[in-house]
C-alpha positions, 0 to 999 in steps of 0.5 A, a space after each residue: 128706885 133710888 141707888 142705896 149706895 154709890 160706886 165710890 162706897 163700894 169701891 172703898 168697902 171692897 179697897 178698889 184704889 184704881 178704877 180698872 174694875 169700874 164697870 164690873 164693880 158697878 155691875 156688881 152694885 146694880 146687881 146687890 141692890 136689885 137682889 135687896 130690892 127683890 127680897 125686902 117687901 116693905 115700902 119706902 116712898 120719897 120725901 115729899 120735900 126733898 123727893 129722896 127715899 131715904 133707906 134704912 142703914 141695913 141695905 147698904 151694909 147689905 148691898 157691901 156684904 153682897 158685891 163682896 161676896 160677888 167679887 169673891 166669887 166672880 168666878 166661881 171656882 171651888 166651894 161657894 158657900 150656899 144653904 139654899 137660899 139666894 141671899 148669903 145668910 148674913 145679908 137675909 139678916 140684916 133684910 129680914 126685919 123689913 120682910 114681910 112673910 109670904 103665905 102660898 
């Protein structure tokens, strides 16, 4: 699969100036765009001529919303906000309309 975003757009969305937290930062973007991946059902395939997959503009704004929400919680002291679900709901909807519903 193709990266969603970089880790330039994510330090800019976080305000990183320097790059002391690049590793983590980068760690935090692998992870955000693993959990899109995971919870999106629709396919994209790469352009034939260009061989990219060009993904639509709520993944990356949810990949942000979730290395924010990693970095704020990195260590996870106090009340982290949760209803359940692994996905904060402000991610799951931006994701959903590319979600198709599993039937067990």
């Amino acid at each position: 699969m193709m990266a969603i975003t970089t880790l330039a757009l994510v330090k800019q969305h976080l305000r990183y100036d320097s790059d002391d937290e690049d590793t983590l930062l980068d760690a935090y973007r692998q992870a955000a765009e693993s959990a899109v991946f995971s919870y999106v059902t629709d396919t994209f395939v790469a352009d034939a001529n260009t061989g990219k997959v060009t993904y639509p503009a709520q993944f990356t704004q949810a990949v942000l919303l979730l290395c924010g929400y990693y970095d704020q919680y990195r260590n996870i002291e106090g009340e982290m906000p949760s209803d359940g679900n692994y996905l904060p709901p402000p991610v799951r909807a931006l994701l959903y309309p590319f979600r198709s519903p599993t039937v067990v």
